[in-house]
Structure formats: structure tokens, C-alpha cells
C-alpha positions as CSV (number, residue, x, y, z in Angstrom):
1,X,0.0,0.0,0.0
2,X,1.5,3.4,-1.2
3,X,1.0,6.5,1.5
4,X,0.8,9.6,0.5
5,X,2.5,12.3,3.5
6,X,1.3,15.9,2.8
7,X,2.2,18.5,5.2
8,X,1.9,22.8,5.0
9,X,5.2,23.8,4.9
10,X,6.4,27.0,6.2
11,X,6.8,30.5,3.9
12,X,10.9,30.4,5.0
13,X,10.9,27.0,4.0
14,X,9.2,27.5,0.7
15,X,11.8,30.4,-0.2
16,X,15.0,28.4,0.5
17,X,13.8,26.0,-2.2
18,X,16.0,26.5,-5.4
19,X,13.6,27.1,-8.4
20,X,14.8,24.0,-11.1
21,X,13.6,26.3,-14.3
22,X,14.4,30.0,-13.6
23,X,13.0,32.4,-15.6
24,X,14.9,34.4,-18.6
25,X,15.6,38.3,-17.1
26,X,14.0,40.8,-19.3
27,X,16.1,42.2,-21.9
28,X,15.3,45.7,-21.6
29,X,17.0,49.2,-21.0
30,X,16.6,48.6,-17.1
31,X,18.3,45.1,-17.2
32,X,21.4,46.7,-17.5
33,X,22.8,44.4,-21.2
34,X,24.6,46.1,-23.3
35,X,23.1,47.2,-26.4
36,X,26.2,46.1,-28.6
37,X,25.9,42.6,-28.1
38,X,22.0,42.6,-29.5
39,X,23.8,44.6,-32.4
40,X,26.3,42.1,-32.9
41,X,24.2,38.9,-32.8
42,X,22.1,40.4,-35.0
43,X,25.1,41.1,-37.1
44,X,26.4,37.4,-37.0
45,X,22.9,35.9,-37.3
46,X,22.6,38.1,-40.7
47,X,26.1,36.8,-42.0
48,X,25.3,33.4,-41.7
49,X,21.7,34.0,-43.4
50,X,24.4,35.4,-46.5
51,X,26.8,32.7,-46.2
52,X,23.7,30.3,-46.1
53,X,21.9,32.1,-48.9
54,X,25.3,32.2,-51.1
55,X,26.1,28.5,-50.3
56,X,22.9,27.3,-51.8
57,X,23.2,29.5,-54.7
58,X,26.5,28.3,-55.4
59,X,24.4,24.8,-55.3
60,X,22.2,25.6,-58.2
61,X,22.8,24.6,-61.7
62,X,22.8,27.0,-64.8
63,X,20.0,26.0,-66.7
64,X,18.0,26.6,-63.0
65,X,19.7,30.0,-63.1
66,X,18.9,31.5,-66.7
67,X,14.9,30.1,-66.0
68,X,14.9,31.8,-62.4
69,X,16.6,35.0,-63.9
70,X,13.9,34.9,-66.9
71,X,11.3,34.6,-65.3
72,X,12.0,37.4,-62.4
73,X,12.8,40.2,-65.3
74,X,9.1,38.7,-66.6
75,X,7.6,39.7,-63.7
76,X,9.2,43.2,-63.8
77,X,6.7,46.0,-65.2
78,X,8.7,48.2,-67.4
79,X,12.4,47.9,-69.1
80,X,13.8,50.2,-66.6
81,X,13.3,48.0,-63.9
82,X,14.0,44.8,-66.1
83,X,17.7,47.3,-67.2
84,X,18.0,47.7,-63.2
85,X,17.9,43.7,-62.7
86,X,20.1,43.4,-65.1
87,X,22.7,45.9,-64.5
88,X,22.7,44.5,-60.7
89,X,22.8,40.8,-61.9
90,X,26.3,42.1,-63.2
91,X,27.4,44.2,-60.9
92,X,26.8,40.7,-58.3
93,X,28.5,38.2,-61.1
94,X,31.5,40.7,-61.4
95,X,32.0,41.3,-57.5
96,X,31.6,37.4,-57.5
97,X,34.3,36.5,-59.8
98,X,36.5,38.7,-58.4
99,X,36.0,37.2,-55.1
100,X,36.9,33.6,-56.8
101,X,40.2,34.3,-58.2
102,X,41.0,36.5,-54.9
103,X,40.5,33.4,-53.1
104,X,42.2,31.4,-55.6
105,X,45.0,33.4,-55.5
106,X,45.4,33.4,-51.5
107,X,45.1,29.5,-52.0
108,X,47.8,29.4,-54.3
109,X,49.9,31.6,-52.1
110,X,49.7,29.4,-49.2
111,X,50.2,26.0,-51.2
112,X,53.9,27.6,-52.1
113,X,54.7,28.6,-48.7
114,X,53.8,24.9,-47.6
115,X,55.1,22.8,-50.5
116,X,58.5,25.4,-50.3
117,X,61.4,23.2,-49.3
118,X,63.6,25.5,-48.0
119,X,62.8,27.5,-44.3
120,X,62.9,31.3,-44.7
121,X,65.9,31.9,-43.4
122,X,67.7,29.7,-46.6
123,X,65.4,31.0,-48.5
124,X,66.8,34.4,-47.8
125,X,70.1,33.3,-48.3
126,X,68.9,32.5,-51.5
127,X,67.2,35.7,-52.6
128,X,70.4,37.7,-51.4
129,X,72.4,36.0,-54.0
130,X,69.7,36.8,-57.2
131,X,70.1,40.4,-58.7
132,X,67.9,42.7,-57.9
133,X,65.4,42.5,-61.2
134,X,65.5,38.7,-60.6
135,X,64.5,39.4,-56.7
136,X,61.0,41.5,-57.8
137,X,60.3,38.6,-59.8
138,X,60.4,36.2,-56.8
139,X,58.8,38.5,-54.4
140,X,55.7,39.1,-57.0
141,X,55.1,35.5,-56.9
142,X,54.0,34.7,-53.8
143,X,53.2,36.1,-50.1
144,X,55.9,33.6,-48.9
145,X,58.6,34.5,-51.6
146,X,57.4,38.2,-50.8
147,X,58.3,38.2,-47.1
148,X,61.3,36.6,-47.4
149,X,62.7,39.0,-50.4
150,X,61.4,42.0,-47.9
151,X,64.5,41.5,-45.5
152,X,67.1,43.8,-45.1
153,X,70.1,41.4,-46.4
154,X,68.3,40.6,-50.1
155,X,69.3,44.4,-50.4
156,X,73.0,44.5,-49.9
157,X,74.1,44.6,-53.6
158,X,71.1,47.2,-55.5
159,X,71.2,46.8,-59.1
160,X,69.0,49.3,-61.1
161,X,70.6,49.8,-64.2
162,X,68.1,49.5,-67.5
163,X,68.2,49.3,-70.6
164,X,65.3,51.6,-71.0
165,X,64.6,53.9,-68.5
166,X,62.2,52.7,-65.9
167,X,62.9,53.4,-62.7
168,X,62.1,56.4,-60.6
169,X,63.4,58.0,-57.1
170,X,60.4,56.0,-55.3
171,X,61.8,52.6,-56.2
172,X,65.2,53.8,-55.3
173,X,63.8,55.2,-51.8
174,X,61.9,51.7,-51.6
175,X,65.2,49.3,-52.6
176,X,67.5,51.8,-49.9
177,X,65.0,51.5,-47.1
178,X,64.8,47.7,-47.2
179,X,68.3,47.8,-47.2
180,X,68.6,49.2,-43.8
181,X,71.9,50.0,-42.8
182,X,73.3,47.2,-44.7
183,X,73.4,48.4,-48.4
184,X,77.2,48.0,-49.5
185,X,76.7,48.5,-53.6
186,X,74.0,50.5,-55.4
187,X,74.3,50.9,-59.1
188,X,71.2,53.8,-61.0
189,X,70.8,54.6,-63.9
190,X,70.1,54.0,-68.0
191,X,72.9,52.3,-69.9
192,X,71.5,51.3,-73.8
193,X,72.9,47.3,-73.9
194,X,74.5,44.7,-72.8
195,X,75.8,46.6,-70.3
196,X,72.8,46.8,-68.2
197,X,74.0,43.1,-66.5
198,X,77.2,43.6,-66.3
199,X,79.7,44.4,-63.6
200,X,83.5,45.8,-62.7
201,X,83.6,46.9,-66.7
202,X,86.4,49.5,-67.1
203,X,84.6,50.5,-70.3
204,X,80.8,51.3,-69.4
205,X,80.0,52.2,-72.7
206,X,82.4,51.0,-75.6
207,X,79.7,47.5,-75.4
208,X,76.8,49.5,-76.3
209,X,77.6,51.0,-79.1
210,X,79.4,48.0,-81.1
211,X,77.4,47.1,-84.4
212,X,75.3,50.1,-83.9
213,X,73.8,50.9,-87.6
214,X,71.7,53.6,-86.3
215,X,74.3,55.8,-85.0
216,X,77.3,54.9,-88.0
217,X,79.7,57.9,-88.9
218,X,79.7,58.9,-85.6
219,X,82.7,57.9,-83.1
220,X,82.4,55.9,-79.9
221,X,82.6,59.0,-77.7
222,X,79.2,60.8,-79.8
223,X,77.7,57.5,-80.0
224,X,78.3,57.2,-76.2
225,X,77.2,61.0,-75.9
226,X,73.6,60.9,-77.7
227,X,72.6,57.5,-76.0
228,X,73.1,59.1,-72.7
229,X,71.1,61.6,-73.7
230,X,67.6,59.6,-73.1
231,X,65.4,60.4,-70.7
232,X,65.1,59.7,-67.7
233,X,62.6,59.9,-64.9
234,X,65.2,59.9,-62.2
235,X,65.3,63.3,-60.8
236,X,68.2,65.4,-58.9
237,X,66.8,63.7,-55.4
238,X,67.1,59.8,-56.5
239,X,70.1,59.5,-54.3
240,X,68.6,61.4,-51.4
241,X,68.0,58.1,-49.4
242,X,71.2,57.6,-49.1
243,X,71.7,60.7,-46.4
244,X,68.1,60.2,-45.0
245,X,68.1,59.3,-41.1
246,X,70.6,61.6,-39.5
247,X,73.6,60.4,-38.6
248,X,72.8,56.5,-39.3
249,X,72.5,57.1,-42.9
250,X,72.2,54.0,-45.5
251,X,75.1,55.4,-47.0
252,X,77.7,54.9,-43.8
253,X,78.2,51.4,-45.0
254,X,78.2,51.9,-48.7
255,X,81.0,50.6,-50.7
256,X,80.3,50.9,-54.5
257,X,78.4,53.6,-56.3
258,X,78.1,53.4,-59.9
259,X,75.6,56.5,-62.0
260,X,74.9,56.4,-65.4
261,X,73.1,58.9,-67.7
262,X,70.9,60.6,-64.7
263,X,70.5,63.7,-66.8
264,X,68.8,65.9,-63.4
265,X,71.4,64.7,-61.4
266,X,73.7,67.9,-60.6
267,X,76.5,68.5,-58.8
268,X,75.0,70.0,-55.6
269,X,72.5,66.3,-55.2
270,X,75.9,64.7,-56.0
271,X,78.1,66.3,-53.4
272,X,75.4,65.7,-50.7
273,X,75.3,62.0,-52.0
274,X,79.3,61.6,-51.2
275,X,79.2,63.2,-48.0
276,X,77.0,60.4,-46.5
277,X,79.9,57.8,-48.0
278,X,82.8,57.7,-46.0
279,X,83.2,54.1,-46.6
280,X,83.2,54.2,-50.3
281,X,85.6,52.1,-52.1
282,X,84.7,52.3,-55.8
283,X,82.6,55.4,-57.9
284,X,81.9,55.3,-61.5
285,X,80.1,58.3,-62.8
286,X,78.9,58.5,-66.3
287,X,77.1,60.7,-68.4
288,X,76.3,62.7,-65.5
289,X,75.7,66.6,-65.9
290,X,77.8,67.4,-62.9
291,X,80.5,70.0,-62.5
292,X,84.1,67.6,-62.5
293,X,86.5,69.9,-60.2
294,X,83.6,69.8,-57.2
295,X,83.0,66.1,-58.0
296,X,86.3,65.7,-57.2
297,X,86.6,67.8,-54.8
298,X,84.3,66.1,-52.8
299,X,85.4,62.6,-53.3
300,X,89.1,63.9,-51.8
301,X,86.8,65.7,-48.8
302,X,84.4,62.6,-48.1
303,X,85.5,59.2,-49.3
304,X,89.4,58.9,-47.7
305,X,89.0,55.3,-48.4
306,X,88.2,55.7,-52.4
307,X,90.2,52.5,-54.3
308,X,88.7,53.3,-57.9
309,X,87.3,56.2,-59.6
310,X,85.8,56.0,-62.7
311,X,85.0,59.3,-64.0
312,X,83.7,60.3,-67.7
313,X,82.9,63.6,-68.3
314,X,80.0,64.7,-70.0
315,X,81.9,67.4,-72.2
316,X,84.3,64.8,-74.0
317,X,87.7,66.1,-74.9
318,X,86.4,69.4,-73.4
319,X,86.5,69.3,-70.1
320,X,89.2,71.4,-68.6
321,X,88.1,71.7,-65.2
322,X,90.4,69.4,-63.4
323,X,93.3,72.0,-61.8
324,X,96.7,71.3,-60.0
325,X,94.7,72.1,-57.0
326,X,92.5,69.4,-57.0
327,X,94.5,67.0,-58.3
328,X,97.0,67.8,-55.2
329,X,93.8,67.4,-52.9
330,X,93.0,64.1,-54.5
331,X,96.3,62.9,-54.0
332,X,96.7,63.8,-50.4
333,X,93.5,62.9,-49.6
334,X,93.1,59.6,-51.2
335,X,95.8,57.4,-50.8
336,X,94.5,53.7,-51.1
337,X,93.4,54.9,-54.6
338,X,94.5,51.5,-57.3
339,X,92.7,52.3,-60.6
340,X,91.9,55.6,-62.1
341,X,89.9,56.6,-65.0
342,X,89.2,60.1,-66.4
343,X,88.1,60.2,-69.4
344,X,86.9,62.9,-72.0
345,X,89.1,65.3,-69.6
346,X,91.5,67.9,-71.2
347,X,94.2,66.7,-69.1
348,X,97.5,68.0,-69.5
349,X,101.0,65.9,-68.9
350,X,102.2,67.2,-66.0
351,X,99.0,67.2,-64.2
352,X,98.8,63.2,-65.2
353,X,102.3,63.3,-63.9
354,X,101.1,64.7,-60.3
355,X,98.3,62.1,-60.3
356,X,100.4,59.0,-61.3
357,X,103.5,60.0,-58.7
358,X,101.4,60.7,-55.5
359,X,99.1,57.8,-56.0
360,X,102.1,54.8,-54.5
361,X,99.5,51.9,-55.2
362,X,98.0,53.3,-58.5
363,X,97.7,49.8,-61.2
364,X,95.3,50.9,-63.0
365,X,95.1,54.1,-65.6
366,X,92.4,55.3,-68.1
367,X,93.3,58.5,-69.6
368,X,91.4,57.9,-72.4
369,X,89.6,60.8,-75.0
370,X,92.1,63.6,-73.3
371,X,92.7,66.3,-75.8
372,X,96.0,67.4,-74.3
373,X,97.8,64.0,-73.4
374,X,100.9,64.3,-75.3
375,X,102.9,60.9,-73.6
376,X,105.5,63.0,-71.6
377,X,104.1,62.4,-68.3
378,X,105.1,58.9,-68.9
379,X,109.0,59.9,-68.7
380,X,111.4,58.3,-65.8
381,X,107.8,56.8,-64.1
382,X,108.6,53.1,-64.5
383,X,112.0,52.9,-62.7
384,X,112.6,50.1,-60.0
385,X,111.5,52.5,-57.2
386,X,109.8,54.9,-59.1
387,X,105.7,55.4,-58.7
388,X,104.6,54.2,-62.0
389,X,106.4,50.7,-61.5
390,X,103.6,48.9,-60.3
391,X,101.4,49.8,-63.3
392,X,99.7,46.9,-64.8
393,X,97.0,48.5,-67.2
394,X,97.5,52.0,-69.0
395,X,95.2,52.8,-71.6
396,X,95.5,56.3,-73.5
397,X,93.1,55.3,-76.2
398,X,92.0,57.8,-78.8
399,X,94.3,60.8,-76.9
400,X,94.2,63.6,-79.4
401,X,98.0,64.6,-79.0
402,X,99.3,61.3,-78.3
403,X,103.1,61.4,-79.7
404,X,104.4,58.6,-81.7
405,X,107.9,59.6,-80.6
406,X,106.6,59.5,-77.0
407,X,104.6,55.8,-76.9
408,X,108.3,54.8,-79.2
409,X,109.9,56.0,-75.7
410,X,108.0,54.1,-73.8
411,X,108.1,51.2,-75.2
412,X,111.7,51.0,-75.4
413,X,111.7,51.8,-71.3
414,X,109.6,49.0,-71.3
415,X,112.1,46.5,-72.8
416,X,114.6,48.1,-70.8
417,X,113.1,46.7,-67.7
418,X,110.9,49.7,-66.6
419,X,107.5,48.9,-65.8
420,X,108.2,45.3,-64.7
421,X,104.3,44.7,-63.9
422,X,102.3,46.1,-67.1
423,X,100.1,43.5,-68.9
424,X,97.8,45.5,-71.0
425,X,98.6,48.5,-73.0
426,X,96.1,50.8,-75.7
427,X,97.4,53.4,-77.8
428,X,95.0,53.1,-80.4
429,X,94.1,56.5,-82.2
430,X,91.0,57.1,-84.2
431,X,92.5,59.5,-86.1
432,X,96.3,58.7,-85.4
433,X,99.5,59.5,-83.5
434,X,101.2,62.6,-84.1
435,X,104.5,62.3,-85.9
436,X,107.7,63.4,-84.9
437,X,108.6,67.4,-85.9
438,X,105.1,67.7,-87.3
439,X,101.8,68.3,-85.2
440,X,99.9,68.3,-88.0
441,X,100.8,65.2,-89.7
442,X,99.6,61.6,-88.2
443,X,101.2,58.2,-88.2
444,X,98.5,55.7,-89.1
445,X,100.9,52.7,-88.8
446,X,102.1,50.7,-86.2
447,X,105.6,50.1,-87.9
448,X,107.1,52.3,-85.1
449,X,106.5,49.3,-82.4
450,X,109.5,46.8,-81.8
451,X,107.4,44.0,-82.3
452,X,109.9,40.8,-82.1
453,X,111.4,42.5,-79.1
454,X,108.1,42.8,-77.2
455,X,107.3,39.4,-77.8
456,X,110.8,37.9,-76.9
457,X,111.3,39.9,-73.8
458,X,107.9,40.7,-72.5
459,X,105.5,37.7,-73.6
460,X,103.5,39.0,-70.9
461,X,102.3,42.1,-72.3
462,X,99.3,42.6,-74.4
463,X,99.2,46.2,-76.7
464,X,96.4,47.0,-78.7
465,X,97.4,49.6,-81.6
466,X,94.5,49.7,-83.7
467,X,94.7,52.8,-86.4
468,X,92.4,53.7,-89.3
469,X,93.3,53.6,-92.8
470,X,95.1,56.6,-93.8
471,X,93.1,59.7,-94.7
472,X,89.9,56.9,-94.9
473,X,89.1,57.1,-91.5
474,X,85.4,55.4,-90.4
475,X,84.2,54.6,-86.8
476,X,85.8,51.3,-85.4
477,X,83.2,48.7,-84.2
478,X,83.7,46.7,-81.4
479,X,83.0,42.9,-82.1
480,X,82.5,41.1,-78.9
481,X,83.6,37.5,-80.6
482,X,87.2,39.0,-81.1
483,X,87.3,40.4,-77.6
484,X,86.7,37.3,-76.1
485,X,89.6,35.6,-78.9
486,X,92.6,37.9,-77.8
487,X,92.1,37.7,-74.3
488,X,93.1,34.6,-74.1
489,X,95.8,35.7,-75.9
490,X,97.5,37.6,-73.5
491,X,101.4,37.3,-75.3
492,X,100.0,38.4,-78.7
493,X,100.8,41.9,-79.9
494,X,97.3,43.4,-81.2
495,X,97.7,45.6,-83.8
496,X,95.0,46.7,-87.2
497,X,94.6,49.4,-89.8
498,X,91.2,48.1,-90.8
499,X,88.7,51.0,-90.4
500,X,85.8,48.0,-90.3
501,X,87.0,45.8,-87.9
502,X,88.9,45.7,-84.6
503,X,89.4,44.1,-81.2
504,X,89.0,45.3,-77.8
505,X,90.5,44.0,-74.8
506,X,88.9,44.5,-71.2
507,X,91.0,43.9,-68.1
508,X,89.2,43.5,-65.0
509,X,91.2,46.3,-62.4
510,X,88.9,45.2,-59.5
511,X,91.6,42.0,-58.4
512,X,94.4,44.5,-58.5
513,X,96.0,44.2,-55.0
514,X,96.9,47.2,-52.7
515,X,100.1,46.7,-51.6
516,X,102.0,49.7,-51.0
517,X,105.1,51.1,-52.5
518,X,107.8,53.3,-51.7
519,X,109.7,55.5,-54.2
520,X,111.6,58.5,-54.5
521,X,110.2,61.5,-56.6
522,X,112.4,62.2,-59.9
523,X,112.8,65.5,-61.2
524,X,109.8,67.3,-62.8
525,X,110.2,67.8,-66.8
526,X,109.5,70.5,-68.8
527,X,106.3,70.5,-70.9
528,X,105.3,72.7,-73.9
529,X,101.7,74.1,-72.0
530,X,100.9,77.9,-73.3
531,X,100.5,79.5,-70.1
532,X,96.8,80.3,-69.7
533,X,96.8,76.5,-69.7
534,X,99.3,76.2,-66.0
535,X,98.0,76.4,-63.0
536,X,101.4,78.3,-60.8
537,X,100.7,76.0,-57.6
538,X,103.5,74.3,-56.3
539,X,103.3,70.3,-55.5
């Protein structure tokens, strides 16, 4: 028998009982909810009516499409409502599309950075060996590859020379700025050929211009002239980055600077450039329309630690800036200096002879396209002790006033024993040497040159003589097939009178070592300069 116990329980006891199924607090303004999170559920329940709503149009087939999409504009009234459907049905398929290959895209990006063998930081390694055109490519292929080509060390070595020109002072400011503080080399500029991918040349133009049917009856130096004249849309601030940042500018750690054909580029931009380079090792300027005596001014004030300078002027042949002055300044202030180039200066002999006795660990000299060169600088130079006796390239190519009797001279100093480390020597002459007793008549031959003597004694040394036909001169084309021939040729003697074909020779002066020499000065020689021409300094 079941028994049923009822008894009246008090009101305290009634209240302590917990309620199983409490009731939902009212959600209004005196509840005390915040009004946000209403917003935002409301929010998230509308997304997922899209996503559902999307989802189950993604489901449908096309034929179930067109009918639907016929039979809505059917419905419509007039045909601007039907034009409204329309225009809105595209406006959805476009944004749509896009929305599928956006996704496909950030798919894609993720299945390289997981199917990638390498970790980013070999990856990096990686990318700091590729140039820099190479290292856009790679970045513009993925978020992966872009990430890892952002870091600072894919930027030590900046390469922006073109072909055409292309690039403008924000990709330079871009390219510095992801360099950091690390950038050691940065090369700007628009060089027409091959050139554009090549490095360390001692002849940044004489490539482009070879087989060059556009430009023909012109010589090398005008041909070099009028391609440097295309324009550019670097302006006189591309190399501002470089001095950006106070005192830890980019350019503290530079090494190599190399400019080509920045026609806004002027001398004040330039001389603000060098300042922010003490550590720079190797400057090539070319084509630039900069003043030369404060260029090189300011090299011997701000780079001390200059090895090479390259330096073409812009007024070929012209150029008669360069002063005893600064040539004493340069000296003095720049004593690692190994190769030197000035080209298209009007350089006089004893100012060459200044530049080649104070320099102890000059190997390297370029002074071709000088109007004023005559070959007397070169006397008493080569000597066991003397300053020109660790020369190992001279190149005084297409010198306007270049003396037969003078280079005959030289040569026979060389068999003498002078000189005991030169490899390489040009005197080639577009228009000739001058002969002996006569100024106004040239030697188009190389008949002058002991040629079995060089070859016995000095099978070592490579000279190029190359000389137009007489009184038939054309413009000599460079072919690179015979370049390539003769230098592996090193004991050969070089010489031609063709006018349609000829050979040059590049030496790389960038392995030269810097060992220093000691020598005593010889005594200065007379030269035939008028005297607006002399600068009365003492050296």
C-alpha cells in the first residue's frame, strides 16, 4: 500500500527551495545588457543567413539560373526595372568573380609557402644571392617568396641599371629603405645594352655602341654622348636616401656607387650623396651633368678610403676643369686609390704626372679621350723605385695629342726593364698619333712598335694599336667575338689598320691588390703648355 504524507510547509521553507527552471531576465533598458551585443548577434545571425543564402546559390545549376533570372525580369513592369535587374545581376557576377580568383590566389599563395622546401631563413640566403630584377620577380610570386625577399640582407648589392629607362626615385627610396643599414653597392641609372648586366667593366659604354647601324659615322665618344642623352625619370633627389636618417644614414656602410646617364642629377645632389659615403671604395660616374673639379673635390673631402674612380665627363675632350689644385687634394686625400679613370678630360701631362707619382699603389690608368695627353708624363715613371712601376694596365686610347715619338719612348723603357708589372697597353688613335717634328701630320701605322722584341722579352704584355686607314678614317666597331679571342691571348701583340673591324680588350682592375710602394720623386720635366693653360701652384 502506497501512503501519500502531505504537510503545510512553512513561507521560510518555501523560499530556500531552489527554483529547477528560472525564468529568462527581461532584456530591456533597465536590465542593465549592453546594447552592442543585441547589435552584434544580430550582425552574425545576418552573415550566416548570407553565407547560407550564397552557399545554396552556389548549389544551383545554370540552366535553373537562366529560368529563375527569366522569369524574375518577366515579372518586372517596365524595361527600366528589367535594365536595373540586369545591371545589378552584373554588378553581383563581377564582384563574384573577383571574389573567386582573390581566393584562388590566396590559396595558391599558401600552397607555395607549404610545399617550399627550404625554411625562410635559406630561403633568404637564396634571394640575397639573385640580382635585384631577378629578386622582384620572386617576391611578385607569392606572399611567402614576398616576405622573405622583404628582409634587409636581399638588399646589400642594389642593381638598377636599365636598358630603357624605368625606374624612378620611389623605387630607389623603396630598394635603400629595405636595405637598412646594410646596403654596400648600389648601381642607377640607363645604360642602352648589354651593359645593363654587367659588372666591374672598365669600359661602361664602348659595349653598347658596337654594331650600332643607327648611329654609324659617328665615333664611340658621340655615339656614347647621344645614347646618354635619353630620358630619364630619375630626378636630382634619387640619391637622397642615401643621407636620410641623421647620422645612421644608409650610406655609412656603402662601398660601390656606380651612375649612369641621370640627366637631373647635378652637382649639388651629388656632393650631398658623397658626404653620406665615407666608406666608399669604388665610384663610376657617367654621363652625368655634374661640375668635374667639385665632384672631385668632394670625393678627396668625403670618401678617404676611395680604391677606384671611374669618371667620364660629359663634355668629351672638353672638359678642362680638373686643376693642379684638385688634383693635389685628391692625392693627399686619397691614398688607397688603385685604378683611375678620367676620361673625355683635357688633361694636360704634367697634371697626369702629379696624379700618377702621388698615388704609391696606383695599377690601373684610363686617360682615355684627353685632348691634351701628349705621352711626356710617362717619362722616368717606371724605374725600380719609381711610382709608375707597379702599373699593370695604361690605356690612353683615342688621346688627341698622343706622340708617336713619345709611346716609341716608352716602349723601349719598357724593354729596358721599366715597368716590370704592365700587362695591357692601348694606344689606339681614331685619327692617329702625331708624328715626330710635325703636329699636324699623323702616323696611321704601327711600324714604329718593336714588335719581335716585345714578344721575346715581354710575352706578358698585351698592346692593342689599332689605327684607321690613312686619310679613310670610319668609326671602329667593337665585335665582342674577337674580344673574347685575344684575351686569351695575353702574349699576342694586337695591332690593325682596318677601319671596319677591330678588337678590344677589357681587363678587369677590381683583383688588382693594394700593396703599397715606396719610391723617391724624380725631377719634374719641362712641358710645352701655353701658359693660360698652367695652373702656378706648387706640389
Amino acid at each position: 500500500m502506497e501512503t501519500l504524507l502531505l504537510h503545510r510547509s512553512s513561507p521560510a521553507a518555501v523560499a530556500a527551495i531552489p527554483n529547477p527552471n528560472p525564468k529568462r531576465p527581461c532584456c530591456s533598458s533597465a536590465s542593465g545588457l549592453n546594447p552592442s551585443f543585441t547589435t552584434s548577434s544580430n550582425t552574425s545571425k545576418s552573415n550566416i543567413d548570407v553565407d547560407v543564402l550564397l552557399e545554396s546559390f552556389l548549389g544551383l545549376s545554370e540552366s535553373s539560373i537562366d529560368l529563375s533570372f527569366d522569369r524574375i525580369l518577366s515579372f518586372k513592369a517596365s524595361y527600366s526595372e528589367q535594365d536595373d535587374v540586369i545591371d545589378r545581376a552584373l554588378q553581383l557576377g563581377s564582384a563574384l568573380v573577383e571574389a573567386g580568383r582573390r581566393s584562388a590566389r590566396k590559396r595558391a599563395s599558401m600552397h607555395n609557402g607549404v610545399v617550399w622546401a627550404l625554411p625562410s631563413d635559406l630561403t633568404i640566403k637564396v634571394f640575397s644571392l639573385l640580382d635585384t630584377q631577378s629578386l622582384c620577380y620572386a617576391a611578385a610570386a607569392c606572399s611567402f617568396f614576398q616576405n622573405c625577399a622583404a628582409d634587409p640582407a636581399c638588399y646589400v648589392d642594389i642593381d638598377l641599371i636599365t636598358v630603357v629607362p624605368r625606374v624612378n626615385n620611389a623605387v630607389v627610396a623603396t630598394m635603400v629603405q629595405r636595405a637598412g643599414k646594410v646596403p654596400q653597392s648600389l648601381k642607377l641609372g640607363c645604360v642602352p645594352g648589354p651593359l645593363a648586366s654587367s659588372s666591374g667593366s672598365s669600359q661602361p659604354l664602348v659595349n653598347c655602341i658596337r654594331k650600332s647601324t643607327d648611329t654609324a659615322r659617328f665615333s664611340w665618344n658621340d655615339k656614347r654622348s647621344r645614347q646618354g642623352k635619353e630620358s630619364s625619370i630619375l630626378t636630382r633627389s634619387c640619391l637622397a636616401p642615401l643621407s636620410a636618417n641623421g647620422e645612421s644614414t644608409p650610406g655609412a656602410c656603402l662601398r660601390r656607387l656606380h651612375l649612369y646617364n641621370i640627366e637631373r642629377l647635378d652637382s649639388t645632389s651629388l656632393t650631398a650623396a658623397l658626404s653620406a659615403c665615407p666608406s666608399l671604395l669604388d665610384l663610376e660616374i657617367v654621363g652625368l651633368n655634374v661640375e668635374s673639379r667639385q665632384t672631385l673635390e668632394s670625393i678627396s673631402t668625403f670618401c678617404p678610403l676611395i680604391e677606384r674612380i671611374f669618371f667620364e665627363s660629359s663634355k668629351t675632350g672638353r672638359d678642362d676643369s680638373l686643376k693642379l689644385p684638385t688634383c693635389n687634394d685628391l692625392v693627399n686625400n686619397c691614398p688607397h686609390l688603385s685604378s683611375l679613370s678620367l676620361r673625355g678630360f683635357r688633361l694636360h701631362d704634367y697634371k697626369a704626372r702629379v696624379l700618377i707619382k702621388g698615388f704609391r699603389k696606383l695599377r690601373y690608368i684610363d686617360f682615355s679621350t684627353s685632348y691634351s695627353i701628349t705621352g711626356a708624363f710617362l717619362k722616368n715613371l717606371g724605374g725600380g723605385s719609381a711610382s709608375g712601376s707597379l702599373l699593370q694596365v695604361l690605356i690612353l686610347r683615342d688621346c688627341m695629342h698622343l706622340k708617336e715619338v713619345e709611346v716609341a719612348r716608352f716602349l723601349e723603357a719598357v724593354l729596358a726593364g721599366d715597368f716590370g708589372h704592365l700587362n695591357y697597353l692601348d694606344i689606339s688613335n681614331r685619327e692617329g698619333l702625331v708624328s715626330e717634328g710635325d703636329r699636324n701630320h699623323r702616323c696611321y701605322s704601327p711600324s714604329f712598335i718593336p714588335v719581335a722584341r716585345l714578344l721575346d722579352e715581354r710575352p706578358n704584355l698585351c698592346v692593342l694599336a689599332e689605327f684607321p686607314l690613312e686619310g679613310s678614317f670610319n668609326d671602329i666597331e667593337f665585335d665582342s667575338g674577337d674580344m673574347d679571342s685575344e684575351m686569351n691571348l695575353p702574349s699576342h701583340l694586337i695591332m690593325s689598320t682596318s677601319d671596319s673591324s677591330a678588337s678590344f680588350m677589357s681587363i678587369s682592375e677590381s683583383s688588382y691588390s693594394s700593396d703599397p710602394s715606396s719610391g723617391s720623386d724624380d725631377s719634374s720635366s719641362g712641358y710645352d703648355e701655353s701658359s693660360d693653360d698652367v695652373d702656378h701652384v706648387s706640389i
